[in-house]
Structures are given as C-alpha cells and as structure tokens.
C-alpha positions in Angstrom: -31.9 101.9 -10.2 -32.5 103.3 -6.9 -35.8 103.6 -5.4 -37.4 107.3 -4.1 -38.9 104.6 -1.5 -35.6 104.2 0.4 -36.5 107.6 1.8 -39.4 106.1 3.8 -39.0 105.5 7.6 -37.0 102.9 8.5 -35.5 101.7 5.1 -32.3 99.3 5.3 -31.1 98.8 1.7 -30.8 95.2 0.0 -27.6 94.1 -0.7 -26.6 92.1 -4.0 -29.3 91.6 -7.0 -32.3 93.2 -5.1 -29.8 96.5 -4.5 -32.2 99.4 -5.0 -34.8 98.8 -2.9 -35.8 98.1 1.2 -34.3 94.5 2.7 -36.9 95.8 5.3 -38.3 99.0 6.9 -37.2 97.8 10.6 -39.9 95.1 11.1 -39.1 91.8 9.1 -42.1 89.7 10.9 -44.2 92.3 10.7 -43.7 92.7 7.3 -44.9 89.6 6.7 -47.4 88.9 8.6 -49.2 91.9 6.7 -48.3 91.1 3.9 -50.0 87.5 4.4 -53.1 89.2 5.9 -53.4 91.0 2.5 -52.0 94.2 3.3 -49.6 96.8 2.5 -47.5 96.7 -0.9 -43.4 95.4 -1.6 -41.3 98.1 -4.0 -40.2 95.5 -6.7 -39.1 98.6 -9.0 -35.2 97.3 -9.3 -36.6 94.9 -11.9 -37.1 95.3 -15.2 -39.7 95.9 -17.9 -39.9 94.8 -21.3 -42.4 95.6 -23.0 -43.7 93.7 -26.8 -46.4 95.5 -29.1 -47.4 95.0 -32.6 -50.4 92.7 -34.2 -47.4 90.0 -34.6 -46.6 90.2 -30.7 -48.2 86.7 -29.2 -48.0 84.7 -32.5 -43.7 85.7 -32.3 -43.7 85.2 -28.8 -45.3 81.8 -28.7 -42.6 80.8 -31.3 -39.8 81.6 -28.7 -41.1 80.8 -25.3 -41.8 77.3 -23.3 -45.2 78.8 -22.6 -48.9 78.8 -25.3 -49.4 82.6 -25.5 -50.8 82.9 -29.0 -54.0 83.2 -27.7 -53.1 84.8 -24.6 -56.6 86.6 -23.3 -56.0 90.3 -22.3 -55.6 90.6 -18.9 -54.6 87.1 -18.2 -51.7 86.8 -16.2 -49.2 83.9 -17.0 -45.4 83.3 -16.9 -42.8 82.1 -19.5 -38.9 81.0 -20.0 -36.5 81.4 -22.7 -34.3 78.0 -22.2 -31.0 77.5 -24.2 -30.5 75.3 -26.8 -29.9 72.5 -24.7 -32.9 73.5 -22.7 -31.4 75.3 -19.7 -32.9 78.5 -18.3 -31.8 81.6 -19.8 -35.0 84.0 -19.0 -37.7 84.1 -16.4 -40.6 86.0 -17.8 -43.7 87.0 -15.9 -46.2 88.0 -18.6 -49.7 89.7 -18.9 -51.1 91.4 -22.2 -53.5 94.4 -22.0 -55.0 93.7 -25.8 -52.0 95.5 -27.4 -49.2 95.3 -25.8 -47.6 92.1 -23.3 -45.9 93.7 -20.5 -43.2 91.5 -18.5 -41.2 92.1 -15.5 -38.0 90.2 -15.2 -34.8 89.7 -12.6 -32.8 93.0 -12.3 -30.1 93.5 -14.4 -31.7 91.2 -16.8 -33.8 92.8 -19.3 -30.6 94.1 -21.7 -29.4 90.4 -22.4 -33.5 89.1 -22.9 -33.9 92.6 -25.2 -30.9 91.9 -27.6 -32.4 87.7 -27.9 -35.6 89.1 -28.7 -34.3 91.9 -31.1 -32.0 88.8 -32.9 -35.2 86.7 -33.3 -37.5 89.6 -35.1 -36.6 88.6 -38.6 -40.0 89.9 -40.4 -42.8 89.8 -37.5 -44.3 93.1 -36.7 -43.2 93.7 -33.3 -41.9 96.4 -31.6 -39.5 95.3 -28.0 -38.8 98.2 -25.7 -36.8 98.5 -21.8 -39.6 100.5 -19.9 -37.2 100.4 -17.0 -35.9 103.4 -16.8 -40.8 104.9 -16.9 -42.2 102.2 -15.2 -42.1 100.7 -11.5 -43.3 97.2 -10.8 -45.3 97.5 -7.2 -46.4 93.5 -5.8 -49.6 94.1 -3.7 -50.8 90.7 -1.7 -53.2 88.0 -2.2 -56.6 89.7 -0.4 -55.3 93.3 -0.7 -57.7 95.6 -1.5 -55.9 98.7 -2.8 -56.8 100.2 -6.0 -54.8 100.2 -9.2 -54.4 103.8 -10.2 -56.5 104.1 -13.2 -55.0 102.9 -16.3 -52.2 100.9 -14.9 -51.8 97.6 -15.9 -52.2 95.2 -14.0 -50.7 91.3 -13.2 -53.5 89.6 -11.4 -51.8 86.0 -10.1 -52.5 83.7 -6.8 -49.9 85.1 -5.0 -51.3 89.2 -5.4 -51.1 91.4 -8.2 -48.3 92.7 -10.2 -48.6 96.6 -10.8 -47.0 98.1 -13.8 -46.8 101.9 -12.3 -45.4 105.0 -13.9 -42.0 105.2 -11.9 -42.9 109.3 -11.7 -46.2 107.8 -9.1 -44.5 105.1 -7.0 -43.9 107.4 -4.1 -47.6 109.2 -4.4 -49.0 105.9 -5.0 -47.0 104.0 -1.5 -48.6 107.4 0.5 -51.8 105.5 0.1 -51.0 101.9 -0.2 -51.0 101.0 3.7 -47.6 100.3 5.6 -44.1 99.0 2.9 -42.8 95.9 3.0 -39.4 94.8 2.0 -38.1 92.6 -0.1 -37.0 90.1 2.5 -40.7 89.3 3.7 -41.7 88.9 0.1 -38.5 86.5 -0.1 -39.9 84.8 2.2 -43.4 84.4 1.5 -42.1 82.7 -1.8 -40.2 80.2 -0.3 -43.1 79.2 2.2 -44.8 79.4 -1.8 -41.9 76.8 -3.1 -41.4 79.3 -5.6 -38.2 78.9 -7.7 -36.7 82.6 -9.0 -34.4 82.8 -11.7 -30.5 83.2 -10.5 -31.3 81.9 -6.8 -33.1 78.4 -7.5 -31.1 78.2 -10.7 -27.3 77.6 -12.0 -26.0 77.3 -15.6 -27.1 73.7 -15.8 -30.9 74.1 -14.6 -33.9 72.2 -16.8 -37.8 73.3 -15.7 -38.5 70.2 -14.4 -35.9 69.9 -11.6 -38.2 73.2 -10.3 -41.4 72.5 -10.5 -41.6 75.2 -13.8 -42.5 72.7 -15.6 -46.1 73.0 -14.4 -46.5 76.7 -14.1 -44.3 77.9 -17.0 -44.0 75.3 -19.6 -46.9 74.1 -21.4 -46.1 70.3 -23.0 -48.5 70.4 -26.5 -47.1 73.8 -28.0 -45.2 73.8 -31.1 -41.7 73.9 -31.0 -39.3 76.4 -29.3 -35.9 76.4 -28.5 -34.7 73.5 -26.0 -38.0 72.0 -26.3 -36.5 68.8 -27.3 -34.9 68.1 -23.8 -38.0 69.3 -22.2 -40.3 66.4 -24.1 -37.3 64.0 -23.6 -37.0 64.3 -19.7 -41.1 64.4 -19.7 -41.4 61.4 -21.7 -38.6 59.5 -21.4 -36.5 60.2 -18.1 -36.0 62.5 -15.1 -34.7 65.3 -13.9 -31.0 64.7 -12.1 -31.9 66.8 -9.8 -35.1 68.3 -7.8 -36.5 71.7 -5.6 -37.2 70.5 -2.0 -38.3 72.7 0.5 -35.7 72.5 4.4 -37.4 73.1 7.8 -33.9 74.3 9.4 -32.8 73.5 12.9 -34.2 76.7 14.7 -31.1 76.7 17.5 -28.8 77.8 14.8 -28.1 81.7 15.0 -27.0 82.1 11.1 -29.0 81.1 8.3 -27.1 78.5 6.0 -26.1 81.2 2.6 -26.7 80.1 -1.0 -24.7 77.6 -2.1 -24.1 76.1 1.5 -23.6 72.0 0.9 -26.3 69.6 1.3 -25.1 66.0 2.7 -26.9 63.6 4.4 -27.0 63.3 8.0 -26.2 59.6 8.6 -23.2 60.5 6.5 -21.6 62.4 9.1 -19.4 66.0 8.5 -17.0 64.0 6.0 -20.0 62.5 3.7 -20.7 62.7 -0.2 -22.5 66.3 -1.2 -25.9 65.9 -2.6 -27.4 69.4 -3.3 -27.0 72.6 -2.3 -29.0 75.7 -0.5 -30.8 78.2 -3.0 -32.5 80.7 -0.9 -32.6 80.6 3.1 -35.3 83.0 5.2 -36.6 83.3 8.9 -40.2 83.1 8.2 -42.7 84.4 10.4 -44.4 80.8 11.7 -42.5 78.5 10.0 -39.2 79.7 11.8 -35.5 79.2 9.3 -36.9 78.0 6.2 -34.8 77.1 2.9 -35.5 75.9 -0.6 -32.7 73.7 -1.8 -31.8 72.0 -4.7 -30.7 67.7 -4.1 -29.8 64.8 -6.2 -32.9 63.0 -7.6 -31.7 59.8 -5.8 -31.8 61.4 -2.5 -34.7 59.4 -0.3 -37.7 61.8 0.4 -37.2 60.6 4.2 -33.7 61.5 4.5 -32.2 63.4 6.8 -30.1 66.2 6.1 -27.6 68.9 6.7 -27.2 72.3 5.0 -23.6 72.9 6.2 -23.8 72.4 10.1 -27.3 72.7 10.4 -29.7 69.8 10.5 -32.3 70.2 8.0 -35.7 68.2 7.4 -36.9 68.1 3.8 -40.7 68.5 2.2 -41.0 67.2 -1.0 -41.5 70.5 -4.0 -40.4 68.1 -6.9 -41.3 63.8 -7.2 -38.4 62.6 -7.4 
C-alpha cells in the first residue's frame, strides 16, 4: 500500500518489505538525530492492522500467544508472538487494548497469514478478527515528542515513542502538523542502536525467542500453555539457545555496509575460516558510525573478533551466551 506521504519533499522510496513508504526524505542523519531529540514522526502505514474485539478477546488471546494478556489493562502497551509448534517464530505482534477492542500492528504483508491462524483457532470464543489495513495508518512518534494524538485515536504508548493507530483518510493532514518526516531508515536505525530484533530481519525459519532477547520483552514464563511453549520452558530451564543477537561496531573505512545474510567468521580464522553467524540488519547511524545486529553461534567467545564478510567487526553482547 502506498503512502500519500511519498508526495512530501524529498521522499526516496524504500525498497523490499518497507516498499510503500520514505527510505528517507534527503537527510538520513538528520532524520535521526530528530527523531532522538524527540521530534518529528516516521510513516510506518505499510504495515498492517489487525484488530480483535469481543468480551472473549484477551481470555482467547492469552490461550494463543507467548505473552499474559488476560488481564491486559486498557491502554497498556505490550508485545506478543505466535511461535510454531516446535516453538519457532511465526508472528510478531505489538499489542495495546483500548477496553474493547486490542489493536496490533504487524510486519507488512503479514497480517493475511496471522488473520486466517486466528480465524482457525475461534472455535466458540466470542471474538470478532478484522484487517484494518486497508482504514487505518500506523504513525511512530519518538520517545520525548510532544505532538498530540488526534482525538480518539488510539494510541501505543512504549519506551521507544508511541504507536499511533490513525485513520489512513488523516495521515497526510495529521504529518502537516507533526514537525519535519522521518524515514524508515533512521527509525531502522534507531532500533538497532535499541538491539531490537524485527520479525523477518533478526529471524529465519529456525528462530526460538531466546536466541533474541524476546524472551524478556515478549514472552512471559508462568502463563498457561500455548503453542511451542514446551521448547520455550525446555531451553529456559534446562538448556540454551544455539544461537544468540549480538550487536557489531563495523570497521568505519569500509564504503558498503555488509547486506543481510553477509557471513560471520572469526577474525583469527582468516578469509578461509568456519562461518559462525550471520548479518541481520546493517545501518550508518548518526554517532555510532556502521552499526549491525547479527546473529552468532552460542559458542562464539564474547571477546572475539570478527568479520562480517570483509569487514572487521567488534561485537557487544545483546544475548548471554
């Protein structure tokens, strides 16, 4: 779904799963350097809405997601998976309930497959699943901002800014007034400087919440059971995860950012040694210089260092190993 907000000054479109929105509108540092100051607004309205009412809607929901939302308080912001049987991550869902409905954004492209799970798993609860993709924008607007909400939107309060769940018909009357657009590169890489994980760039078919860091924000370890639950107590308890998120300071010289799935070796292994992880999402941030989140082999020492590809890479610690 394209966005009206390409229109704006300066625009560059965003190639790949973000398509629909602004990479940048001509500034990239700039960008984020308001947007960590608490200023301006990103146009996240390529991704989509689901929305679950009914008096059955957090009791039904608690039965099918890793995180405790049967007693969710309205207003309350929180974020969930759906993991697959075998406890890999199927669905990233960032949740908030406005006393009687819960409203989620999710990745684009996304919402059809979530929407036909949740429609098999109604059985007899009273619940009602809707796409609100095609009515409602979401708009992120930055830790410290202090723009107004538009009256009766709802509203994703987190940490990291809140999450606005806009009528698409006011996106472009509501960005008149919400100080200078940011794209979705600078919010990019504010998350990695964040050690963030996103759905579809931190993971692969294989991923478990605690090779992430999910496990803390997303998964909550005394709730009844769900589906995959039984590896996520077994790694908690009894193991860990075979791999783990780690956060790169890359060598600044380099011209091109390593791309996603760039190999990971270690550097005392020379051009020819064995891979141990791989690049997940790589940025130019606005202090921190080429940043990357990556994801290595548990064994790999916390002090090691690394290449991504050709370029040397020093690793922070996201995930114990």
């Amino acid at each position: 779904m394209k966005s009206p907000l390409l229109s704006l000054p300066g625009a560059v479109p965003a190639e790949g799963v973000d398509e629909g929105v602004a990479a940048h509108y001509g500034d990239l540092f700039r960008e984020q350097r308001a947007l960590a100051d608490g200023t301006g607004f990103v146009d996240l309205s390529h991704r989509g809405v689901v929305t679950v009412s009914g008096e059955d809607r957090l009791g039904w929901l608690h039965l099918l997601l890793t995180q405790h939302v049967s007693a969710l308080p309205a207003g309350q912001a929180t974020e969930a998976l759906i993991l697959s049987a075998h406890g890999h991550i199927e669905h990233a869902l960032y949740l908030v309930d406005d006393g009687g409905t819960v409203w989620a954004h999710v990745e684009p492209g996304t919402q059809e497959a979530l929407i036909a799970y949740l429609e098999s798993m109604k059985f007899f609860y009273k619940v009602e699943v809707a796409d609100r993709t095609a009515d409602v924008a979401v708009v992120h607007l930055p830790a410290g901002s202090i723009t107004e909400a538009p009256e009766g939107t709802v509203v994703r309060e987190t940490p990291h800014g809140r999450d606005l769940f806009l009528p698409r018909a006011e996106l472009e009357s509501f960005a008149a007034q919400a100080g200078p657009p940011a794209g979705i590169l600078a919010y990019e890489a504010l998350r990695v400087e964040q050690h963030r994980p996103r759905l579809g760039f931190e993971t692969d078919h294989r991923t478990i919440p605690h090779e992430l860091g999910w496990i803390d924000s997303a998964v909550h370890l005394q709730k009844g059971c769900y589906r995959g639950q039984e590896t996520v107590a077994r790694v908690q308890n009894l193991g860990k995860p075979p791999r783990r998120l780690v956060f790169l300071h890359l060598d600044g010289s380099e011209v091109h950012l390593p791309v996603p799935g760039t190999e990971i070796r270690l550097a005392d292994d020379g051009a020819d040694g064995r891979k141990v992880g791989f690049v997940t999402t790589s940025v130019r941030h606005h202090e921190l210089g080429p940043v990357a989140l990556a994801l290595v082999k548990r064994n790999v020492p916390v002090d090691a260092r690394l290449m991504a590809g050709d370029t040397a890479a020093a690793q922070e610690t996201v995930v114990e190993p």
